[in-house]
C-alpha positions as CSV (number, residue, x, y, z in Angstrom):
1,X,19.9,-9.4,22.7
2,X,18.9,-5.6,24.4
3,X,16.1,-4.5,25.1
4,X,15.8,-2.7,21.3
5,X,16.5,-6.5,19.6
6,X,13.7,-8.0,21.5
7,X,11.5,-6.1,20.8
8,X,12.6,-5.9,17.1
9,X,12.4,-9.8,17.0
10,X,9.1,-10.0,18.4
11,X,7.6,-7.2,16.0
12,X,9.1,-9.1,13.1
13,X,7.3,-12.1,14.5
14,X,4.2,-10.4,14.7
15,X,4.6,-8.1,11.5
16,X,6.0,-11.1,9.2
17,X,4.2,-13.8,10.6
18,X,1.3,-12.6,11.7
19,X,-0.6,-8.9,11.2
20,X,1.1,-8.2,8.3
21,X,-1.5,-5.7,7.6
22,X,-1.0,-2.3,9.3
23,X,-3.8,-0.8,12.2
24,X,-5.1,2.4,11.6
25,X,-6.5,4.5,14.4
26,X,-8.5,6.8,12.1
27,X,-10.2,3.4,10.1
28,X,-13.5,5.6,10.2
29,X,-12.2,8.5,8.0
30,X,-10.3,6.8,5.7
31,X,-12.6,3.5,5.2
32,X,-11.4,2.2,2.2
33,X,-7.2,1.2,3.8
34,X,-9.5,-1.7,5.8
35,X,-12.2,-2.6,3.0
36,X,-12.2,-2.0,-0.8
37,X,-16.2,-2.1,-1.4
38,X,-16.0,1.3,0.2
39,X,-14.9,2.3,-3.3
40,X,-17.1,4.6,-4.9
41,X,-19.6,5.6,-1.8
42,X,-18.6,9.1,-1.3
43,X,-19.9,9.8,-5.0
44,X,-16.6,12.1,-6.0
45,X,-13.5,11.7,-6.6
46,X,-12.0,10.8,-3.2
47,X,-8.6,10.8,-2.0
48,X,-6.9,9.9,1.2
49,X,-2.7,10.6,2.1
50,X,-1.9,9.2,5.5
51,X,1.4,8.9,7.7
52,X,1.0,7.1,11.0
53,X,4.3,6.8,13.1
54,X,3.6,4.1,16.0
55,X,5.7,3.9,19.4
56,X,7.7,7.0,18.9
57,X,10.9,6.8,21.4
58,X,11.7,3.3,20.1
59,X,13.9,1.9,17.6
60,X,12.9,0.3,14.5
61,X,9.4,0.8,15.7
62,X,6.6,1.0,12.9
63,X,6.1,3.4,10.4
64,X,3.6,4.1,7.8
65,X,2.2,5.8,4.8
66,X,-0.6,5.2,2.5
67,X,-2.2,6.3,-0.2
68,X,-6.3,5.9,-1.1
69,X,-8.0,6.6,-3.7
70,X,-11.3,5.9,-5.0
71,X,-14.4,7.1,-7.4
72,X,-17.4,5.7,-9.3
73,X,-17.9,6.1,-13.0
74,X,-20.5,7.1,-15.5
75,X,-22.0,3.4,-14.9
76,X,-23.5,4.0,-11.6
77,X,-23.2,0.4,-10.7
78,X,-19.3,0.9,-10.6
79,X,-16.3,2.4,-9.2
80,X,-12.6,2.2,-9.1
81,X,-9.9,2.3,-6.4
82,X,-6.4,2.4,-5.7
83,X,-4.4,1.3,-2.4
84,X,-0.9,1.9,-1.6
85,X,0.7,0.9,1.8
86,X,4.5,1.4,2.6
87,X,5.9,0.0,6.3
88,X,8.5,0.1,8.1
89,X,9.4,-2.2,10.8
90,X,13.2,-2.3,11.9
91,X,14.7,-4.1,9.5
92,X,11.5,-5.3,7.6
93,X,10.4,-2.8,5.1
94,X,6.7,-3.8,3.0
95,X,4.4,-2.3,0.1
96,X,1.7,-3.1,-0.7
97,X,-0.1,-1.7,-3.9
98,X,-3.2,-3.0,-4.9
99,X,-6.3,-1.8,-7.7
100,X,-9.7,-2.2,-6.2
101,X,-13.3,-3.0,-9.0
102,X,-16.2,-2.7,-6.5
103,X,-20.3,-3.3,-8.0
104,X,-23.1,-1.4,-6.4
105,X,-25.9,-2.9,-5.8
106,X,-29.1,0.6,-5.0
107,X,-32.5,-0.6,-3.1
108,X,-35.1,1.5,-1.9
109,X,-33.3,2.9,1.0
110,X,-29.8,1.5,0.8
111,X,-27.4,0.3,-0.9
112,X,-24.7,-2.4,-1.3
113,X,-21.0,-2.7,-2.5
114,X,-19.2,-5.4,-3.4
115,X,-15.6,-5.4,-4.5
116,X,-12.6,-7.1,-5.6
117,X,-9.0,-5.9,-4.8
118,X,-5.7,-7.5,-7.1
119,X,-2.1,-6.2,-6.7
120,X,1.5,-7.1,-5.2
121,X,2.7,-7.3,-2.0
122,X,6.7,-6.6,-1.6
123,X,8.5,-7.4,1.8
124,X,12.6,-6.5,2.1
125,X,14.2,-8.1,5.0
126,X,18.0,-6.9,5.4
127,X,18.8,-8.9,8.3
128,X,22.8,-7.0,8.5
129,X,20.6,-4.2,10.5
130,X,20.4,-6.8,13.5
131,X,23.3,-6.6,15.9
132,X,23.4,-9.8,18.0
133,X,25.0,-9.7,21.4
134,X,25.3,-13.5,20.9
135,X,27.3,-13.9,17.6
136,X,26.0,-18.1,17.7
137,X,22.4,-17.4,17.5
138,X,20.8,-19.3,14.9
139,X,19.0,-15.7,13.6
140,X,22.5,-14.3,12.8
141,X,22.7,-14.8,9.9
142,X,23.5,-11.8,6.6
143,X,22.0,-11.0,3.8
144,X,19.0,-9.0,2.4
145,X,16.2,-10.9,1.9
146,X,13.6,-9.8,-0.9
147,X,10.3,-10.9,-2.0
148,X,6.9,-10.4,-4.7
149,X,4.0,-11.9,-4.2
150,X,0.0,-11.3,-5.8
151,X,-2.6,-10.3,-3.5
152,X,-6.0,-10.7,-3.5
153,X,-8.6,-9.0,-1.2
154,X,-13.0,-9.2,-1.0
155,X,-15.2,-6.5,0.8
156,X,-18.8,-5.9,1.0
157,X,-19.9,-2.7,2.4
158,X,-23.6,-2.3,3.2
159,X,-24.6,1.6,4.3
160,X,-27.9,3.4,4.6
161,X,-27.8,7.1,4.9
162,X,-26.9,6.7,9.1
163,X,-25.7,3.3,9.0
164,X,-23.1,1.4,7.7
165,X,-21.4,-2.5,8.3
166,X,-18.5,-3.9,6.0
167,X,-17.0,-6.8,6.3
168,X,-13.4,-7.4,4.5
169,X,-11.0,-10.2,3.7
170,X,-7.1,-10.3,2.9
171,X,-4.5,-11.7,1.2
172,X,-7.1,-14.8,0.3
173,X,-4.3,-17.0,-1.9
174,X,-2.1,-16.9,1.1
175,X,0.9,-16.5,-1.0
176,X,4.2,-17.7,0.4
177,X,7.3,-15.6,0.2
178,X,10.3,-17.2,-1.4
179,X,13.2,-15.4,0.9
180,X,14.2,-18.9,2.2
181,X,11.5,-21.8,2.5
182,X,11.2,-22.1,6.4
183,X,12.7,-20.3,9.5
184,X,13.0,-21.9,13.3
185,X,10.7,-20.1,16.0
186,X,10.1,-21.4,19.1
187,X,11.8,-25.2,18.2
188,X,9.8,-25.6,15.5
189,X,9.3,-24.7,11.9
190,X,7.3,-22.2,10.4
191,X,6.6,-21.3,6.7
192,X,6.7,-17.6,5.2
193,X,3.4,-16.1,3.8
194,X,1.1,-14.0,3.9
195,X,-1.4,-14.1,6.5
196,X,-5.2,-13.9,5.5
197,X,-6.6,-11.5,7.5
198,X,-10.3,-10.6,8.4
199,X,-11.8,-7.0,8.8
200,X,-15.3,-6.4,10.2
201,X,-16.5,-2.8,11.0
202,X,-20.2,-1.1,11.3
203,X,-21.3,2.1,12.9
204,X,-24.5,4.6,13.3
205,X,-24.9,8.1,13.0
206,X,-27.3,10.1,15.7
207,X,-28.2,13.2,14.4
208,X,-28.9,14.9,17.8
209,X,-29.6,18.4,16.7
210,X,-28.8,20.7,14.0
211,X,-25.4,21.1,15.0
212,X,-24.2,18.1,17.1
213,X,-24.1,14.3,15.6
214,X,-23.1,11.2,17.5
215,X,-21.2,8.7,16.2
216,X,-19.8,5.2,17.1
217,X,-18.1,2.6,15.3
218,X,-16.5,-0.7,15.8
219,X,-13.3,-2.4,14.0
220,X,-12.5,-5.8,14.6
221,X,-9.5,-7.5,13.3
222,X,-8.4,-10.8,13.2
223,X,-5.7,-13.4,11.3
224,X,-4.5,-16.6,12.8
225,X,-1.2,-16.5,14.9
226,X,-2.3,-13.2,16.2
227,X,-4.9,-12.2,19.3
228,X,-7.5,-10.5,17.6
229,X,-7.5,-6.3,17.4
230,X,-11.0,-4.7,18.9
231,X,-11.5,-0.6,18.3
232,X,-14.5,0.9,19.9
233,X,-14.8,4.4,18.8
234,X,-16.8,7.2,19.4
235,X,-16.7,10.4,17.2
236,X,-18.8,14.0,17.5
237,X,-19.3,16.0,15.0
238,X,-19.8,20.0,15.8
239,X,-21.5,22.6,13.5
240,X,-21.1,20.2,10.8
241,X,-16.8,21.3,10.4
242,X,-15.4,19.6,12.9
243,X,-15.1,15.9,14.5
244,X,-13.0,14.9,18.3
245,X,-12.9,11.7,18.8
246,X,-11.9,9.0,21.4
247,X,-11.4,5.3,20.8
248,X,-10.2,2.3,22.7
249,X,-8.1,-0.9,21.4
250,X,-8.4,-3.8,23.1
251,X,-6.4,-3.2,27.0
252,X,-3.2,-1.8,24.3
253,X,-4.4,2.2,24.1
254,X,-6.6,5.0,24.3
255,X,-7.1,7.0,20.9
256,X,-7.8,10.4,20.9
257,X,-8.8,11.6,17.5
258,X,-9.8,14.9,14.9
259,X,-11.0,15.6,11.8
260,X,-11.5,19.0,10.4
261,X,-13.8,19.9,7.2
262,X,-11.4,22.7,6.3
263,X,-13.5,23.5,2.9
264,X,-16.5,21.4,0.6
265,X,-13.6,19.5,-0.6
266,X,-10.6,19.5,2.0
267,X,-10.0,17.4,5.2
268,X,-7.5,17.6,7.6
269,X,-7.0,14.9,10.5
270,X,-4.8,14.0,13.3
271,X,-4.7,10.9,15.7
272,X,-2.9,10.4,18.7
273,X,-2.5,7.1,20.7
274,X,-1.6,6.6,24.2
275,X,-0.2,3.2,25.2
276,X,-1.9,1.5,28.7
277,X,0.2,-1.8,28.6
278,X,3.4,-2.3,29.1
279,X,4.8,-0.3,26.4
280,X,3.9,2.6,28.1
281,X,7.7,2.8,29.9
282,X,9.2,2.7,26.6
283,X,7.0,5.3,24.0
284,X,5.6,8.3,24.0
285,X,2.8,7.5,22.1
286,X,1.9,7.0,18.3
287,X,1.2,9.9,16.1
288,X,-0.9,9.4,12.4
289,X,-2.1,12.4,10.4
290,X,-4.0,12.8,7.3
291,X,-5.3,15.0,4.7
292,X,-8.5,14.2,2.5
293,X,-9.9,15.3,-0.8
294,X,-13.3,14.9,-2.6
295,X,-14.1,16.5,-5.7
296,X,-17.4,16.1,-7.0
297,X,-17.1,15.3,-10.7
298,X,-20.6,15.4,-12.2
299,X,-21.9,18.2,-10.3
300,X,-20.8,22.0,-8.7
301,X,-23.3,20.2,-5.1
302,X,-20.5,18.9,-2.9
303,X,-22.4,16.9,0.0
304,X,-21.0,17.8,3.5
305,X,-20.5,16.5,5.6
306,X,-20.4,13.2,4.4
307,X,-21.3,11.1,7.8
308,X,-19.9,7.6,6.7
């Protein structure tokens, strides 16, 4: 196989197999893609578009757009969400829709959320995209393969007013897809489904003045048959309109990010990731953009900016 099949077979392995989930650089903005209990702790009506295109220069490499959105209700204990995740991976094409339920639990100084996430995963595999050099390889083989399976998620999401952790789980039935029952990698056999995967993230705000705040974050991810994912970010916020921000992922890229408070209500951001590996000789980096919206439902007093 070229160049473009390898690595198209080892993003399916990782992709299918593996992180099945996708990796946002911008996790801080948009918290509730990595962890339903965020649901409901902006206190509006909150909504997140997102289009992240990974590896640009290479073919078949990833692609993705989501959708998030989120509010609590007249119950103050309780808020709603909605997730929507749509990638594309060569030949592999996934979405993942999903309704979030999350319970807030208010103490003296803080507050905790705890949620529940239920919805469908859908993963297309049309396996006459491939174009095998050798025409015996036990991959080469037709057909588009197509599968539905539940999904079920957990988060908890603890936050004061400058500090926040969260802690997330995936995919916790482990359904198994029912394209075929097994596929050969490596000699052996390995079965179909989705992979559970783990999300822990916590940050601090410092406000340093009136008109500059500091603030780092952490995001790690991890699901079996995968190296776990590490982001170490660090973002600054300027006259209280607009964030820069620079992150690193494990020894895979440097992230350099921004967020701009455009109104009360309206957020623009834009994130752009450099590859250090290998990869580097191939891409010209990863591109993911957003655009935000909180509306305050209850009240004309918007709260902004809203740190976590």
């Amino acid at each position: 196989m070229n160049k473009i099949l390898i690595f198209l077979f080892i993003g399916l392995n990782l992709t299918v197999q593996a992180q099945q989930d996708a990796i946002y650089s911008q996790y801080s903005f948009n918290p509730l893609a990595i962890n339903p209990a965020y649901a409901g702790t902006r206190n509006s009506f909150s909504a997140v578009l997102l289009s992240r295109t990974q590896w640009v220069g290479i073919e078949g490499a990833p692609k993705t757009q989501s959708l998030a959105v989120h509010s609590p209700t007249n119950k103050a204990k309780l808020a709603f969400g909605f997730n929507m995740a749509y990638d594309q991976l060569g030949p592999s094409k996934n979405l993942n829709a999903a309704f979030t339920t999350a319970y807030h639990l208010k103490f003296k100084k803080s507050n905790l959320s705890l949620a529940l996430r239920a919805g469908f995963y859908n993963s297309v595999l049309d396996k006459n995209k491939l174009n095998f050099q050798n025409q015996t390889d036990i991959f080469n083989e037709g057909g588009v393969y197509v599968s539905t399976v539940p999904s079920f998620d957990f988060g908890a999401y603890y936050y004061k007013t400058k500090f926040f952790i969260g802690l997330s789980i995936t995919h916790l039935t482990r359904q198994e897809f029912n394209f075929y029952e097994e596929i050969y990698l490596n000699g052996g056999i390995t079965d179909n489904f989705l992979r559970t995967h783990v999300f822990l993230t916590s940050g601090y705000v410092f406000e340093i003045n009136e008109n500059f705040v500091f603030k780092p974050s952490f995001l790690l991810k991890a699901t079996e048959g995968a190296l776990p994912n590490l982001d170490l970010s660090f973002n600054a916020l300027f006259y209280k309109k607009f964030w820069i921000g620079l992150s690193f992922r494990n020894k895979s890229s440097v992230n350099f990010m921004t967020e701009f408070n455009i109104t009360d209500f309206m957020r623009i951001g834009y994130a752009y990731d450099y590859s250090i590996n290998k990869l580097s000789n191939y891409n010209k980096g990863s591109h993911e953009i957003f655009i935000g919206f909180d509306f305050n439902l209850k009240s004309k007093k918007i709260v902004s900016p809203r740190y976590l």
